[in-house]
DSSP file (Angstrom, degrees, kcal/mol; ACC not computed):
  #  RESIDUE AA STRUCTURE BP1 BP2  ACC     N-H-->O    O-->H-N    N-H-->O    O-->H-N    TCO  KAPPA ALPHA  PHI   PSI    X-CA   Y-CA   Z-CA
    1    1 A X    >>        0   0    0      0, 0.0     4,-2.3     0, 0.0     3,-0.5   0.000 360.0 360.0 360.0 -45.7  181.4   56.7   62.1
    2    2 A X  T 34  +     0   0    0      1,-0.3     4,-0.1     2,-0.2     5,-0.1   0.495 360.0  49.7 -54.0 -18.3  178.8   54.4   61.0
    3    3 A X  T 3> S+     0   0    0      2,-0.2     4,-3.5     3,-0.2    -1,-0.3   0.738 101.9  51.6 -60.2 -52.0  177.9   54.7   64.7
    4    4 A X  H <> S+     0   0    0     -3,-0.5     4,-1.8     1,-0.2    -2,-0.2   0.768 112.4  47.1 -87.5 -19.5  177.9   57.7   65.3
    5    5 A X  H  X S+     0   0    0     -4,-2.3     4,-1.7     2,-0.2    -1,-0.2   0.630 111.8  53.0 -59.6 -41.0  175.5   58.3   62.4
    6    6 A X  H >> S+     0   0    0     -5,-0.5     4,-2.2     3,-0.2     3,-2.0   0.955 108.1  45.5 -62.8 -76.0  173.6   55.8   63.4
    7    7 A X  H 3X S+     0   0    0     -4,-3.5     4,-1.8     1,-0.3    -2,-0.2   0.814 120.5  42.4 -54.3 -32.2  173.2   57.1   66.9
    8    8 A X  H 3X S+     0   0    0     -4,-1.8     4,-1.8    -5,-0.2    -1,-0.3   0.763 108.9  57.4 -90.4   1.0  172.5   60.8   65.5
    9    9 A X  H <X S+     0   0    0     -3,-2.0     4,-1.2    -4,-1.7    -2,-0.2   0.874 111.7  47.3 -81.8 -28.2  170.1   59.2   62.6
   10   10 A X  H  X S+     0   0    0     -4,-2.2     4,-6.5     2,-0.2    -1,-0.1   0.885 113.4  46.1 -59.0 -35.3  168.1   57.7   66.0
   11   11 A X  H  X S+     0   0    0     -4,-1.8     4,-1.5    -5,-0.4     5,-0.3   0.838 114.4  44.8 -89.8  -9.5  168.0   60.9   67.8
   12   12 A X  H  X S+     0   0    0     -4,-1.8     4,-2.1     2,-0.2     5,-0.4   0.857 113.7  48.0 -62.7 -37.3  166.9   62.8   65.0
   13   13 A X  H  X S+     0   0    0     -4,-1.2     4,-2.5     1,-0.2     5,-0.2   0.987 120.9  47.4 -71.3 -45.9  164.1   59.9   64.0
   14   14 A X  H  X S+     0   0    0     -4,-6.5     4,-2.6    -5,-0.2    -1,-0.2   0.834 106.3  53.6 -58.0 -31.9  163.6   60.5   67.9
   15   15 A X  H  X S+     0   0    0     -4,-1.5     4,-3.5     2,-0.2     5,-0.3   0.697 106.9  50.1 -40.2 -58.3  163.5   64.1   67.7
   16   16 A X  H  X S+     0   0    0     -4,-2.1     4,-3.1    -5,-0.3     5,-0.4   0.956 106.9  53.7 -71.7 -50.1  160.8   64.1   65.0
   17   17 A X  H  X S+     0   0    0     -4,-2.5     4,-3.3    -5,-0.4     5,-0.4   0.998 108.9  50.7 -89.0 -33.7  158.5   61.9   66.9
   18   18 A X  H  X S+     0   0    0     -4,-2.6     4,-2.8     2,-0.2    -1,-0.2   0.910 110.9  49.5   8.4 -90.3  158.8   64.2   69.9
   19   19 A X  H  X S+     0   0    0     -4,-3.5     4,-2.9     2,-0.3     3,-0.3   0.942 112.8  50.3 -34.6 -75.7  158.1   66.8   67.7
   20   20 A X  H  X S+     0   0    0     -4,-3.1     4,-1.4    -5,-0.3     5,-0.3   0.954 112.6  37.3 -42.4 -65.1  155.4   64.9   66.6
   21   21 A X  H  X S+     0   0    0     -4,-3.3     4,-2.0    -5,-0.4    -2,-0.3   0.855 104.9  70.7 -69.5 -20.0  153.7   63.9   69.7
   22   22 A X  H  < S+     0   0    0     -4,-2.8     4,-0.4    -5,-0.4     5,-0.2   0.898 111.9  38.8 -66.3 -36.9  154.5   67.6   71.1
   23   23 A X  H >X S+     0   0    0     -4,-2.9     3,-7.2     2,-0.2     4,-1.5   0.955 106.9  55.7 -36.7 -85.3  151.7   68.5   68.2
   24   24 A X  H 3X S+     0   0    0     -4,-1.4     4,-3.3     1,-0.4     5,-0.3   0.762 113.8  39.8 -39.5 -48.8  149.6   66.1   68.5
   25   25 A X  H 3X S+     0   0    0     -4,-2.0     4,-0.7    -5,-0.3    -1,-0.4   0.632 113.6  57.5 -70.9   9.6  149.2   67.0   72.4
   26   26 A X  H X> S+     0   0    0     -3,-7.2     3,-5.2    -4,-0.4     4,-3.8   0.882 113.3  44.5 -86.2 -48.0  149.3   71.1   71.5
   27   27 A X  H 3< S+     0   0    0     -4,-1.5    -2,-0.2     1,-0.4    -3,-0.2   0.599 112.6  44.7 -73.2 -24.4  146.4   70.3   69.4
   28   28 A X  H 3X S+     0   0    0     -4,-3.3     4,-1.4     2,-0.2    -1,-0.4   0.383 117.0  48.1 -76.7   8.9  144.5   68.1   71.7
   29   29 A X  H <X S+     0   0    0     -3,-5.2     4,-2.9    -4,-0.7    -2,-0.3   0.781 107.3  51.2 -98.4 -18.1  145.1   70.6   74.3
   30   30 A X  H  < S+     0   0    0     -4,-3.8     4,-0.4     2,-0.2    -3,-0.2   0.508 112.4  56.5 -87.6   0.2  143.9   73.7   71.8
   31   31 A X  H >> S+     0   0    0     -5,-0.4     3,-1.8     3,-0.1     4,-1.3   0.792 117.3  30.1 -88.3 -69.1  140.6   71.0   71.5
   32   32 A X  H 3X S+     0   0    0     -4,-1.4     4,-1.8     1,-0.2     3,-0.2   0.809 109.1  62.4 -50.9 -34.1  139.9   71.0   75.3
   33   33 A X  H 3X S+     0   0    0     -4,-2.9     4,-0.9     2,-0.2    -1,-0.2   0.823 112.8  37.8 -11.8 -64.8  141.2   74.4   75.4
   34   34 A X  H <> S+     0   0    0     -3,-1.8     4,-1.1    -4,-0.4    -2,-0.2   0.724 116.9  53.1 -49.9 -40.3  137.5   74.8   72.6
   35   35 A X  H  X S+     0   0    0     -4,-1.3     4,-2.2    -3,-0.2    -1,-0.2   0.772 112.0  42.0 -85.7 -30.5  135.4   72.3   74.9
   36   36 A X  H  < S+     0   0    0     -4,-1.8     4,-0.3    -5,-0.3    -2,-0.2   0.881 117.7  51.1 -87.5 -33.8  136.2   74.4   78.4
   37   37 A X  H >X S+     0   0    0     -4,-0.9     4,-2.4     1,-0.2     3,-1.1   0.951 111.5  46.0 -70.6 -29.2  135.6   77.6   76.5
   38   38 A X  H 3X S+     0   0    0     -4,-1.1     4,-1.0     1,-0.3    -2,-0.2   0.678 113.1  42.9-103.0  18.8  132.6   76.6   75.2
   39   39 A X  H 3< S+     0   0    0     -4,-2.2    -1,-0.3     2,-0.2     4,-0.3   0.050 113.8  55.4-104.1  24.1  130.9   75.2   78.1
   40   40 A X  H <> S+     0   0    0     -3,-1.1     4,-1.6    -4,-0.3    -2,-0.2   0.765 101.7  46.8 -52.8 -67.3  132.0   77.7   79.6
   41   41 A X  H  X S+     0   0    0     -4,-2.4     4,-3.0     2,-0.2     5,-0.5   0.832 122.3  46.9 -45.5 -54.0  130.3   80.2   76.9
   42   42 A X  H  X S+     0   0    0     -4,-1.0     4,-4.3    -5,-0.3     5,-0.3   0.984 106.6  53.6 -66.6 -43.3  127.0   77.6   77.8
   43   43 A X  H  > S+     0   0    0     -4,-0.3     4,-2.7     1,-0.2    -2,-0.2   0.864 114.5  46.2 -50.2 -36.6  127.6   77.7   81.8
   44   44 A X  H  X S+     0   0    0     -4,-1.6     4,-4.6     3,-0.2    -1,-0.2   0.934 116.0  39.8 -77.2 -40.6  127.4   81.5   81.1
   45   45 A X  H  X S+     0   0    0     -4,-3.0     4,-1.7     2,-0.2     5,-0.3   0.866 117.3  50.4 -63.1 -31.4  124.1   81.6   78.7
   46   46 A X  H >X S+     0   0    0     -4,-4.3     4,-3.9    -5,-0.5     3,-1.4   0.967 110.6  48.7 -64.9 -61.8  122.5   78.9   80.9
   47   47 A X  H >X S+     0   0    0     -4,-2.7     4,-1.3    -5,-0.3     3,-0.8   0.952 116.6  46.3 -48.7 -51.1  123.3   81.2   84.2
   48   48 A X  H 3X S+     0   0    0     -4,-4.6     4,-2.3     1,-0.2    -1,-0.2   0.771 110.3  48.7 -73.0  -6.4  121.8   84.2   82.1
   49   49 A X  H <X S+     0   0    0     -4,-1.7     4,-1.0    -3,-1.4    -1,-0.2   0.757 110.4  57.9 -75.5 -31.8  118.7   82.2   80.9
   50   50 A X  H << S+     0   0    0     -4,-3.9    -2,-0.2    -3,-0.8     4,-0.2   0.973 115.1  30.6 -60.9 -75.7  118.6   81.5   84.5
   51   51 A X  H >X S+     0   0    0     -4,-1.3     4,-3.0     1,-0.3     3,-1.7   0.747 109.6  62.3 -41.4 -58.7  118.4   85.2   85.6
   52   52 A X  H 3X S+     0   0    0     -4,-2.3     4,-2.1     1,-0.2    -1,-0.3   0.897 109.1  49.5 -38.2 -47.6  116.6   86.4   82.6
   53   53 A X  H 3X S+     0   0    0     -4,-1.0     4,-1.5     2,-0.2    -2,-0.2   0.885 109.8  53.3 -61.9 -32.8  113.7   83.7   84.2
   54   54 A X  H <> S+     0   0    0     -3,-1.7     4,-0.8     2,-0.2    -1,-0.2   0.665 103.5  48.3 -95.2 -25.5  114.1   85.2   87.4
   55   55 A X  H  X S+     0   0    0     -4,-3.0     4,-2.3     3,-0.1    -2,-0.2   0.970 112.7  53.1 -68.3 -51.7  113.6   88.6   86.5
   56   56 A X  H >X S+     0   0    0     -4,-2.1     4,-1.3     1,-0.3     3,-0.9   0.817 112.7  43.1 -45.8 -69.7  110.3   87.4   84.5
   57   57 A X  H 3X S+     0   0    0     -4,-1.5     4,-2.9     2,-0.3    -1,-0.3   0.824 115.5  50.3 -60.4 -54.8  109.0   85.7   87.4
   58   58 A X  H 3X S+     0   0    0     -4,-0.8     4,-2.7     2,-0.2    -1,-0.3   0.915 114.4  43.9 -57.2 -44.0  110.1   88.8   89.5
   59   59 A X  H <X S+     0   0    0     -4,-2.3     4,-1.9    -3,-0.9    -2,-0.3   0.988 116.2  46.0 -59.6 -65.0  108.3   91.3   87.2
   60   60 A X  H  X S+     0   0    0     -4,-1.3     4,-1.1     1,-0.2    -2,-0.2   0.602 108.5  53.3 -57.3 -39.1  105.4   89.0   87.0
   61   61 A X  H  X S+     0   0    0     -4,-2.9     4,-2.3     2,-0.2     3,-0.4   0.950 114.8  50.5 -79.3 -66.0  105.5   88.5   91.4
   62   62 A X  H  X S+     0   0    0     -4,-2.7     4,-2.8     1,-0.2    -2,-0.2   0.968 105.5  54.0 -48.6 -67.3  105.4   92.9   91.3
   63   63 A X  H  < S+     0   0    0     -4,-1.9    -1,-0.2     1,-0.2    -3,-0.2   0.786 112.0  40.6 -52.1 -37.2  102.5   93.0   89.0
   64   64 A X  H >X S+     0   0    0     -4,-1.1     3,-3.8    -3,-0.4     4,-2.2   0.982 106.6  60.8 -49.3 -60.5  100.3   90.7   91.3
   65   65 A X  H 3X S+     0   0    0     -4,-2.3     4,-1.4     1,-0.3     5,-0.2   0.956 109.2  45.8 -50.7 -60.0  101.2   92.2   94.0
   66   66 A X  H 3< S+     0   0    0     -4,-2.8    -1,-0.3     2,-0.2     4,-0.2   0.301 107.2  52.2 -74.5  37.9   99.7   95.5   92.4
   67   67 A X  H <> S+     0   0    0     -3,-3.8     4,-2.5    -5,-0.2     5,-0.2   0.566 110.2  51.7-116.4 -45.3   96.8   94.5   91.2
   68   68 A X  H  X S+     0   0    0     -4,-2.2     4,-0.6     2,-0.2    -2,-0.2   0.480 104.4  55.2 -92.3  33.9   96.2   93.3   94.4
   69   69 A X  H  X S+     0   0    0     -4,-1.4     4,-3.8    -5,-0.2    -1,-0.2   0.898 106.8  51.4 -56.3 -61.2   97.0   96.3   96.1
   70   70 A X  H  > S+     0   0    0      1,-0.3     4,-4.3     2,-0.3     5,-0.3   0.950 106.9  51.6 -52.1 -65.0   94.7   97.8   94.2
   71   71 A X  H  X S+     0   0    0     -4,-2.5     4,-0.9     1,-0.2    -1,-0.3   0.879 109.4  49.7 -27.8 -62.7   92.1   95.3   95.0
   72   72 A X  H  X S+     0   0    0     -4,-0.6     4,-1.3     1,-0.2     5,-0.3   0.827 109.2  57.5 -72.8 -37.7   92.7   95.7   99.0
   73   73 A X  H  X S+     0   0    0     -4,-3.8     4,-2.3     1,-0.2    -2,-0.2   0.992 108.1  43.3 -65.1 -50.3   92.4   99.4   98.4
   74   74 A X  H  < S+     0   0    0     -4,-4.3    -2,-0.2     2,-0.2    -1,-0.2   0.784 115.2  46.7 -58.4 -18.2   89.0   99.0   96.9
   75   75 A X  H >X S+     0   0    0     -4,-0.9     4,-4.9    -5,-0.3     3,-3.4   0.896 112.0  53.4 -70.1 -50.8   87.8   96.6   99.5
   76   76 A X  H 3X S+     0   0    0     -4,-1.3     4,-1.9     1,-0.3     3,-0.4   0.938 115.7  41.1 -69.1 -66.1   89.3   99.1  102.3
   77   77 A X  H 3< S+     0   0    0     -4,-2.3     4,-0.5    -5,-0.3    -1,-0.3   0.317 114.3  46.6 -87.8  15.1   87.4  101.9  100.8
   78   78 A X  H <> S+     0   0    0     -3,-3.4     4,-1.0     2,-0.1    -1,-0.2   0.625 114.0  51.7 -97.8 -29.6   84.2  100.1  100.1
   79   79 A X  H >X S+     0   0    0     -4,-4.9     4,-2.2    -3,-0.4     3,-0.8   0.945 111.8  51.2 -49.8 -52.3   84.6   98.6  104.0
   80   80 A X  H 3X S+     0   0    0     -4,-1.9     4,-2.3    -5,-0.4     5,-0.2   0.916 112.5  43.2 -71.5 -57.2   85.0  102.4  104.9
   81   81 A X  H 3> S+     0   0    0     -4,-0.5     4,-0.5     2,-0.3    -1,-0.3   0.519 111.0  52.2 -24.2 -29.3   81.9  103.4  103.1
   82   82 A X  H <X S+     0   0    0     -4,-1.0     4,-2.8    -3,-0.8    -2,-0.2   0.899 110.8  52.2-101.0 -47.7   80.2  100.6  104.4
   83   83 A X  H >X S+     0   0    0     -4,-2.2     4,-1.7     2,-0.2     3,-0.6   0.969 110.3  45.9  -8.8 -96.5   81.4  101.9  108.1
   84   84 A X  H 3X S+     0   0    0     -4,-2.3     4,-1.6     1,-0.3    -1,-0.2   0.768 112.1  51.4 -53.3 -27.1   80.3  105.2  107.8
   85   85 A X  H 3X S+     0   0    0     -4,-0.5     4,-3.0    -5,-0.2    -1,-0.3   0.930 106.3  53.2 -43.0 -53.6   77.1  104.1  106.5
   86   86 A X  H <X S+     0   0    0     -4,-2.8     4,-1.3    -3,-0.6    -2,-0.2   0.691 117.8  37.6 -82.7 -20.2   76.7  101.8  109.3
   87   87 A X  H  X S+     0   0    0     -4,-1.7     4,-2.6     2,-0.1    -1,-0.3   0.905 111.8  54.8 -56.0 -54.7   77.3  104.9  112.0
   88   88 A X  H  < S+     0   0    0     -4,-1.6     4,-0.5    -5,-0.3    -2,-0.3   0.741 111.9  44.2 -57.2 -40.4   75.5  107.3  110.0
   89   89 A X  H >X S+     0   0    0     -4,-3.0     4,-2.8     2,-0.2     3,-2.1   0.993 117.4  52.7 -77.1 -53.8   72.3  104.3  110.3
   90   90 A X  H 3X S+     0   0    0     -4,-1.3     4,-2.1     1,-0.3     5,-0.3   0.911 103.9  48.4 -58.6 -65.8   73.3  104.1  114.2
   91   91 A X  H 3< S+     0   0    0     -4,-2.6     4,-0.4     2,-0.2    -1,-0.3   0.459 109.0  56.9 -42.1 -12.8   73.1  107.7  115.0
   92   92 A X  H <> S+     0   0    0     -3,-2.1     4,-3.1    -4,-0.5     3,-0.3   0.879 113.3  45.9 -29.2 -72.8   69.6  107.6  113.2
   93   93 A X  H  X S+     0   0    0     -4,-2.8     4,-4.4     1,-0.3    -2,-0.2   0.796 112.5  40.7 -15.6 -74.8   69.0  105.1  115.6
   94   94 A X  H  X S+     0   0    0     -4,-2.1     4,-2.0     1,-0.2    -1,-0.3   0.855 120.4  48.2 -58.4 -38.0   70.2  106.6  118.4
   95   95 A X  H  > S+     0   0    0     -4,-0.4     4,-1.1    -3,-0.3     5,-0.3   0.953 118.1  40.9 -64.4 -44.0   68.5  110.2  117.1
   96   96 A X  H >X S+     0   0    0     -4,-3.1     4,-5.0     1,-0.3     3,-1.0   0.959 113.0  62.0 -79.3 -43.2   64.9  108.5  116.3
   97   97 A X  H 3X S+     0   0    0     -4,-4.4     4,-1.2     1,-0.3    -1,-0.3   0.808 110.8  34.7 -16.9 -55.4   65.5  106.4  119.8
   98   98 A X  H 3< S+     0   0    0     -4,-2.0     4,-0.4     2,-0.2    -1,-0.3   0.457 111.4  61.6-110.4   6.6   65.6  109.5  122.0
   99   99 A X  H <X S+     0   0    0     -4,-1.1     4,-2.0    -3,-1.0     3,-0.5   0.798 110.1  46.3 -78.7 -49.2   62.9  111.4  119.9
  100  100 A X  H  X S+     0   0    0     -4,-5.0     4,-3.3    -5,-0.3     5,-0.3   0.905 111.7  45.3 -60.1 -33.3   60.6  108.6  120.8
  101  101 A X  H  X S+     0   0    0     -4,-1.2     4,-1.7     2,-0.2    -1,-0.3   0.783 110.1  56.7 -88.3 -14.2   61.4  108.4  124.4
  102  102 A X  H  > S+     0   0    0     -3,-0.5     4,-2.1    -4,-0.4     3,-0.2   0.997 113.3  47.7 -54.1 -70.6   61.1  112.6  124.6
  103  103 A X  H  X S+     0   0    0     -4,-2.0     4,-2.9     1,-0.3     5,-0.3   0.716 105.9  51.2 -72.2 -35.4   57.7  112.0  123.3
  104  104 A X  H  X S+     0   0    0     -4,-3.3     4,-4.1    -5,-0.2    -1,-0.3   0.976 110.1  53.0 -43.3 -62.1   56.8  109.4  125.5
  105  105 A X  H  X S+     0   0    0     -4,-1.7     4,-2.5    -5,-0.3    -2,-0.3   0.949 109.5  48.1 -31.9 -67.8   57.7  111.5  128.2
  106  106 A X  H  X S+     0   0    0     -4,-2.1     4,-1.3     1,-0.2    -1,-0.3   0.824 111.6  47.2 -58.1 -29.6   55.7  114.0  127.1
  107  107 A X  H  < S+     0   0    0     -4,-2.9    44,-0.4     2,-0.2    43,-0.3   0.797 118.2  42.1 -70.4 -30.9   52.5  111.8  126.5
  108  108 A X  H  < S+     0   0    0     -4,-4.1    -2,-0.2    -5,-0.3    -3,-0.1   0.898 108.7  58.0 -90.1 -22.1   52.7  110.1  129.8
  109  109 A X  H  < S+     0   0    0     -4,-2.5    -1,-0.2    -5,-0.3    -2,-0.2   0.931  83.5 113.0 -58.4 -40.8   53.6  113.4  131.6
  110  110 A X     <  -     0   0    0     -4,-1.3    41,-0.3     1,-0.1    40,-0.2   0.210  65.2-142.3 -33.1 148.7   50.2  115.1  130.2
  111  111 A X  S    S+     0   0    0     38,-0.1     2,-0.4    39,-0.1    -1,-0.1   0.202  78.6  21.0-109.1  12.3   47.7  115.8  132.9
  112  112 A X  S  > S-     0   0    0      1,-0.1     4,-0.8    34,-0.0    38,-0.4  -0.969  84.0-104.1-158.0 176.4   44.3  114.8  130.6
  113  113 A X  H  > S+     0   0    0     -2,-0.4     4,-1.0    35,-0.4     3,-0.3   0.793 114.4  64.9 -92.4 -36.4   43.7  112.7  127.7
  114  114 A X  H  > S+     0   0    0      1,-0.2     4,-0.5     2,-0.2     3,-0.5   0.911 106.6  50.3 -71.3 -23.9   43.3  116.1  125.4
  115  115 A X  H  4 S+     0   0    0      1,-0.2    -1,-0.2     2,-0.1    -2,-0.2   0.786 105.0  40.7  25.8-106.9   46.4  116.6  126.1
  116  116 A X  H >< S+     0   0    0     -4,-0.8     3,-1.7    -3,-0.3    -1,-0.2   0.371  99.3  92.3 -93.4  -3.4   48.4  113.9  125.5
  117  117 A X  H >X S+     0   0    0     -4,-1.0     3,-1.9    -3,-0.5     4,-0.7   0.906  85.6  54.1 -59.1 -56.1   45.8  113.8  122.0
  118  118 A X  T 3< S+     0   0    0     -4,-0.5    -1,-0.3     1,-0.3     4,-0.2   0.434 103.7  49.3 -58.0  -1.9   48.3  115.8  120.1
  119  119 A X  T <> S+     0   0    0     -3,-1.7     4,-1.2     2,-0.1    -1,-0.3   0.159  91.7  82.4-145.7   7.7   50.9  113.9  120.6
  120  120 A X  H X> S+     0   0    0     -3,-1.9     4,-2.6     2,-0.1     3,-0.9   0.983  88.6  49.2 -40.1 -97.6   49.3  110.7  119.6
  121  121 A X  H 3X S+     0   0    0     -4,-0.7     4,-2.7     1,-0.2    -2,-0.1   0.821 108.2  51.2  -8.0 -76.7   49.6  110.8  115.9
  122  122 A X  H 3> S+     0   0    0     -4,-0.2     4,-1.9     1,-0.2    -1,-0.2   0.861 116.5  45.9 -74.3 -27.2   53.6  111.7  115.8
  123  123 A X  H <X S+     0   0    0     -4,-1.2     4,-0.7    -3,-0.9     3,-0.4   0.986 108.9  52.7 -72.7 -41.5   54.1  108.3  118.4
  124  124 A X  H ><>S+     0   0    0     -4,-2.6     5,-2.8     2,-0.2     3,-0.6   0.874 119.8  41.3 -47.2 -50.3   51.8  106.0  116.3
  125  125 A X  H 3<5S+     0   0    0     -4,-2.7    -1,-0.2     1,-0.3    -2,-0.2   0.721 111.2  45.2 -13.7 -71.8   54.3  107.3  113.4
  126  126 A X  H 3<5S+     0   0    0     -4,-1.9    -1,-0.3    -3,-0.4    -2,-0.2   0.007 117.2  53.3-102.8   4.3   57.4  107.2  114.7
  127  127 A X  T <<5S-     0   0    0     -4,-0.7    -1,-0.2    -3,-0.6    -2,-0.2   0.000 100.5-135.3-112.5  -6.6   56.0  103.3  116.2
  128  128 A X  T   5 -     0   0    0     -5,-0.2     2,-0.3     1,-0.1    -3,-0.2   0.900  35.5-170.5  35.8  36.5   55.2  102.6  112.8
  129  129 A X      < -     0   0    0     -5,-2.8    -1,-0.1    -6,-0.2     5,-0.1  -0.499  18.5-123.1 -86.0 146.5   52.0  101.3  114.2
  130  130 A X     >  -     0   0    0     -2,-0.3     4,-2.4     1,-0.1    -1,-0.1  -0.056  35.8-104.0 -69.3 175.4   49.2   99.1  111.9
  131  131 A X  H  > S+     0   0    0      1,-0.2     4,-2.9     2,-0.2    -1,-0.1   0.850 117.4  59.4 -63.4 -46.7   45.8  100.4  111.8
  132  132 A X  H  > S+     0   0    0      2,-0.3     4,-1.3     1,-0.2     5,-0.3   0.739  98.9  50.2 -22.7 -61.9   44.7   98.1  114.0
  133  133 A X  H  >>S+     0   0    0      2,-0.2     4,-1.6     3,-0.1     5,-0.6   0.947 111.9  51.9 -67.9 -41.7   46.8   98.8  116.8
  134  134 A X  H  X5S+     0   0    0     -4,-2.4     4,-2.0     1,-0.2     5,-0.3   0.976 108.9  50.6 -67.1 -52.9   45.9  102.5  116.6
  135  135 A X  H  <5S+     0   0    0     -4,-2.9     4,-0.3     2,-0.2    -1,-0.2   0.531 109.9  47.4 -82.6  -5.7   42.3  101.7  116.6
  136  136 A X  H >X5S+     0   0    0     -4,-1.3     4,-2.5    -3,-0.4     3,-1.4   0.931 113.8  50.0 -61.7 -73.6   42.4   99.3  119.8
  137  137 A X  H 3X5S+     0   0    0     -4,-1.6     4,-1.5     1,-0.3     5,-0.2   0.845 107.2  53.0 -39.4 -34.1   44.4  102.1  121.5
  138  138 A X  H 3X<S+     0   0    0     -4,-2.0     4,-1.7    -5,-0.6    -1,-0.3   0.872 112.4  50.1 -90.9 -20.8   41.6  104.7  120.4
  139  139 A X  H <> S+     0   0    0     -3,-1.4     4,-1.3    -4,-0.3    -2,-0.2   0.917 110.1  44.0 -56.9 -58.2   39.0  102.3  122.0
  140  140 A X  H  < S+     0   0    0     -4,-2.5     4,-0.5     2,-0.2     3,-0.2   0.967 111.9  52.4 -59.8 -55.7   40.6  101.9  125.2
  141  141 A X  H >< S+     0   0    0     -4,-1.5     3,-1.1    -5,-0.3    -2,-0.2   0.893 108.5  56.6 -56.8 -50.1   41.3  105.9  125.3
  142  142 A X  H 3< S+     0   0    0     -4,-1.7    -2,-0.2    -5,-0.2    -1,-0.2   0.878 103.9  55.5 -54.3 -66.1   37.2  106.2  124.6
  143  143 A X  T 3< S+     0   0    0     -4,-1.3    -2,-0.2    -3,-0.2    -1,-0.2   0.192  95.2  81.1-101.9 -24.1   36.6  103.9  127.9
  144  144 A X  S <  S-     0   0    0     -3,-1.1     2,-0.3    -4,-0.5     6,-0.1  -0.173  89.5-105.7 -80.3 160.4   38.4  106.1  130.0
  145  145 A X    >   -     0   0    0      8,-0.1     3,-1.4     1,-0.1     2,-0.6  -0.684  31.3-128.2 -94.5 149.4   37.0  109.5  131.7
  146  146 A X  T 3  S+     0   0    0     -2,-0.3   -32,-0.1     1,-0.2    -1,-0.1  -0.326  94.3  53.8-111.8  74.9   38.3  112.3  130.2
  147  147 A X  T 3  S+     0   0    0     -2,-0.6    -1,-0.2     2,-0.2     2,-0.2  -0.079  89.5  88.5-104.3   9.7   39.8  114.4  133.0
  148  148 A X  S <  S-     0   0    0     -3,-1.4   -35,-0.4     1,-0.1    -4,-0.1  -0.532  95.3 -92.5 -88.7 161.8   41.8  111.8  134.3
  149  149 A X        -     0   0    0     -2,-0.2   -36,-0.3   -37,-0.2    -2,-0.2  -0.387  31.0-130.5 -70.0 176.6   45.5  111.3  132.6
  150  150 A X  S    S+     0   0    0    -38,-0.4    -1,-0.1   -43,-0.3   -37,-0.1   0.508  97.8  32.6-130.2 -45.3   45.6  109.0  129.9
  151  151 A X  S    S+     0   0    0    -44,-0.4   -43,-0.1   -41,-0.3   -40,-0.1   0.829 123.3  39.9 -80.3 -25.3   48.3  107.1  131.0
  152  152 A X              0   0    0    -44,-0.1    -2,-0.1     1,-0.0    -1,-0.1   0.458 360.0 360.0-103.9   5.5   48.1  107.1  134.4
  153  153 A X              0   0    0     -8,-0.1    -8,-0.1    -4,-0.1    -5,-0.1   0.124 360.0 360.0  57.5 360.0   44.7  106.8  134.7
């Protein structure tokens, strides 16, 4: 009997430390259990810090882009103004161009120098010519005879 007491006083004493080390591990696995939730719980804040960064950035990438929309729209419609100007000057050009050469036409067609007198003035004008030049030109015009043309002499 003293055996067999013996042998169930070991497998209880064996029992127990079982028992015992079956704790000990519940309780280091209910610690990794803590460590995996909460870097987990970190993995998750970090990945939403992440995002959260990447919207800021994203908001931040829209709002340049529209201010310099806005910018390239003001350029584009000072370019476009500057463009219609710059037609508007040419077709002056072109207008003031072919008024002078009408009038030339008409001064060199005249058949005398009283004439073509009338039509002095508005080319000297429209030539923006100095005083000087008109009054060389009104010298030369005296020198001539005056039933002959005035350009063609």
């Amino acid at each position: 009997m003293l055996d067999s007491t013996r042998v169930l006083s070991e497998n209880v004493r064996k029992t127990n430390d079982l028992q015992e080390r079956i704790k000990t591990i519940e309780t280091q696995l209910l610690q990794k259990e803590k460590i995996i939730q909460n870097l987990h719980a970190a993995q998750q804040n970090d990945d939403q810090n992440k995002q959260e960064n990447e919207i800021k950035n994203l908001r931040r990438l829209l709002q340049n882009s529209e201010e310099n929309e806005k910018l390239l729209s003001l350029q584009l419609e000072t370019m476009n103004n500057e463009f219609r100007y710059l037609q508007t000057e040419e077709r002056e050009k072109r207008t003031d161009f072919q008024a002078i050469k009408n009038m030339l036409i008409k001064f060199m067609e005249a058949d005398t120098i009283q004439n073509s007198e009338s039509l002095f003035g508005p080319i000297a004008n429209m030539l923006a010519m100095k005083q000087e030049d008109i009054e060389r030109i009104l010298q030369a015009r005296n020198k001539l005879p005056k039933k002959r043309g005035f350009f063609w002499g």
